[in-house]
N, C-alpha and C positions, 0 to 999 in steps of 0.2 A: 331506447337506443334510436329509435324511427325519428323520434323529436330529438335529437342530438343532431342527425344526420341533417335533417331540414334546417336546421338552425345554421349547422356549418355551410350550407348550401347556398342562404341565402346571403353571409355576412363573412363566408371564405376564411380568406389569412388572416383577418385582425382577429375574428374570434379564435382562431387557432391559437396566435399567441399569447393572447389575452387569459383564454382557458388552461394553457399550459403554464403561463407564468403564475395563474393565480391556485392552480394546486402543487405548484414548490411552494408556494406561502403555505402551504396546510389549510388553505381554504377550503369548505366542501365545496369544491367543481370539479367533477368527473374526469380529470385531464386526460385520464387515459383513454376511454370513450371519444374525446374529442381526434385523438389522433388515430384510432380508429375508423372513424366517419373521413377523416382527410386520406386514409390509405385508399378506401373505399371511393371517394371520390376521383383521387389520382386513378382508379382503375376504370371509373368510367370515363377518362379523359377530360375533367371538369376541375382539374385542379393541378398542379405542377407538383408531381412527387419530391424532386431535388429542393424544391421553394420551401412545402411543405416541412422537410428534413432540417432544412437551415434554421428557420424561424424558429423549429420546437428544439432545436439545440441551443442559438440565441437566447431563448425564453429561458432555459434549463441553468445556462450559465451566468446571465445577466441577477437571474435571483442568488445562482451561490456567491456573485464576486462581494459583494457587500458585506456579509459574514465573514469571508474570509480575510476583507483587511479589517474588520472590527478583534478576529482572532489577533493579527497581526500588531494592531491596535492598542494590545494587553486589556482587551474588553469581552475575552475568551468569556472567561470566568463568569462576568453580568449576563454573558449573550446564553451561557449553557445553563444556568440559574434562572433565565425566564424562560426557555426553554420547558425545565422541567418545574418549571412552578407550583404545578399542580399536581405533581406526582408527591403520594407517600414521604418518601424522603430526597427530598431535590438533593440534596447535599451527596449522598450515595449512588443517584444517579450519576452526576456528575465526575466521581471518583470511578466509574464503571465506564461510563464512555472514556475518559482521559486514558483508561488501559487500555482499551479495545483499537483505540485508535494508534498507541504506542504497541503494540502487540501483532498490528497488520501492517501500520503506517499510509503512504496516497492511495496505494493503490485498493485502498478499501473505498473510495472514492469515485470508483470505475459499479460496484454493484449497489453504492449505497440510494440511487433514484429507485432500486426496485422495491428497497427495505422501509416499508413506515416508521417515521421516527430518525431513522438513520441519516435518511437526505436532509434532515433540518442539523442535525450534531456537527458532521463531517468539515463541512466549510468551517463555521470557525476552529476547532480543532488545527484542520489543517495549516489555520492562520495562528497558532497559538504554537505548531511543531515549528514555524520558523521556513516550513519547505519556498521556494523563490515562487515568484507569482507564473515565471515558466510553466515551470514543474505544475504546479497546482492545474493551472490552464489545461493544460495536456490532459492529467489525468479526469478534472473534471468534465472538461469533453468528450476526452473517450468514453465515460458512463452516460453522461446525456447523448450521445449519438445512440450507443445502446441501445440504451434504454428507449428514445425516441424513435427508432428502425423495428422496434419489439412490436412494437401496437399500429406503428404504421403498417409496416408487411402484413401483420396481421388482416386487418382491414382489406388492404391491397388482395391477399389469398381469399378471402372470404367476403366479397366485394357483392355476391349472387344472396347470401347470407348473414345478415347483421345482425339477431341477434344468435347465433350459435358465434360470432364472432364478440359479441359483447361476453356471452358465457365463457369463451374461453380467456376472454380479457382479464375476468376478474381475478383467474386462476394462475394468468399470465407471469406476475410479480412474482410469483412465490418460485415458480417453476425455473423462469430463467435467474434469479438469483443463486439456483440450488447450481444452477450448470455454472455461473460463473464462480461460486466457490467451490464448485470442484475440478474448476480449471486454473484457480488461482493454488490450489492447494499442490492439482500433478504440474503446475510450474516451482511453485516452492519445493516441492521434495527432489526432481530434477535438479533444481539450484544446490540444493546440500550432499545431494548425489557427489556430482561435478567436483564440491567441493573435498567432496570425503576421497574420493579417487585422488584427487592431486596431492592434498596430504598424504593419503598412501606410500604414492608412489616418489612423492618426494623424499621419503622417511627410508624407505625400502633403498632407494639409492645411495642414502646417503652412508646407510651400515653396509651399502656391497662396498662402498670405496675404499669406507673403514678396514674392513676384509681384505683389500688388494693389495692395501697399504702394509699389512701384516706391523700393523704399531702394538707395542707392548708396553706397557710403564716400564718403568725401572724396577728392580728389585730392590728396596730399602736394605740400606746398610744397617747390621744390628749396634746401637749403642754402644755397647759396651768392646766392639771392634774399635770404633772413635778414638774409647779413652784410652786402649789397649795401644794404640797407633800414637796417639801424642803422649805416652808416659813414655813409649819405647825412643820414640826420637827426640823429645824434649832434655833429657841429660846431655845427649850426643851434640844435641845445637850450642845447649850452654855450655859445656865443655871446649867444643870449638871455638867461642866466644872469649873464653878466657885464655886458652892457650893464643887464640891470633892476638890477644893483648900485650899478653908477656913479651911474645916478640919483638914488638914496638917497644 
């Protein structure tokens, strides 16, 4: 961590973003360590915390936009296929992210930098559901600021301590991902909450009206009244019929 931190010391922002863009590629470089050593720096006033923040969101989102218009593309399919190349069965893989991503939708996109594996999937996915490049932007941002505020603060709090601060880094991913899907999860059930209430109460309204209205069907007339009714007045018309003839 010592030699992380001297390194960043000596070569500042470019290796910042350098080291951050190049572990969204899935390179082995430590990105999270790197932005670690820059919280730490920003707290000994050797480095611009806000600068710091910018560049490793830039970095975070400059490597998703590419996938995401190759999703866009209709080059989803190539790009999740080298992807998983090397896995068991690429094809299964492939059919297992496509759900997972249909199952959550963007905003799986806000926890997927904490998730190994998941930050390479998500962008094109996202470019393969069609969502507008907005949209995508947003959400991809909100998880690269995240995500990049995680390891920096870190750093930043534990600036006297690096490596008890690299220890908890490593532990870092697992821990804030768990918090953000269970804050994704008590926003989704609040959503179907909300939802369940208003169908409620929409339903419930609409049989008190029923109620007020006091509407009753009709009582069906029995058939055989029907035929009982035109055998009895059916003579009586042709009768008349023939008597107004004769007249004339």
């Amino acid at each position: 961590m010592h030699c992380v931190f001297y390194f960043v010391t000596k070569h500042c922002y470019s290796v910042l973003f350098g080291a951050t863009f190049a572990h969204q590629l899935e390179l082995p470089v430590p990105g999270p360590l790197f932005l670690v050593a820059a919280g730490a720096l920003a707290a000994a006033g050797k480095m611009g915390l806000v600068v710091a923040l910018v560049l490793a969101v830039t970095a975070c989102v400059l490597n998703d936009w590419p996938w995401y218009e190759a999703g866009r593309r209709r080059q989803g399919d190539r790009v999740l296929h080298f992807i998983h190349r090397l896995t068991r069965d690429p094809d299964a893989q492939d059919e297992k992210a496509k759900a997972t991503f249909a199952r959550h939708g963007p905003p799986l996109l806000v926890i997927a930098d904490f998730v190994p594996a998941l930050d390479a999937v998500t962008p094109p996915l996202a470019g393969m559901s069609r969502i507008t490049r907005l949209r995508f932007l947003v959400f991809d941002g909100l998880g690269a600021g995240l995500y990049s505020c995680a390891y920096i603060v870190l750093g930043y709090v534990f600036s006297n301590d690096l490596d008890r601060a690299a220890a908890y880094a490593g532990r870092a991913g697992t821990v804030f991902a768990g918090l953000l899907v269970v804050a994704l999860l008590i926003l989704g059930g609040r959503h179907l909450l909300r939802r369940y209430r208003l169908t409620y109460e929409f339903g419930s309204r609409c049989r008190h009206d029923l109620i007020g209205l006091n509407l009753e069907p009709p009582s069906p007339l029995h058939p055989g009244s029907l035929k009982a009714s035109n055998m009895s007045t059916g003579p009586v018309a042709q009768g008349d019929t023939v008597r107004h003839a004769a007249t004339h």
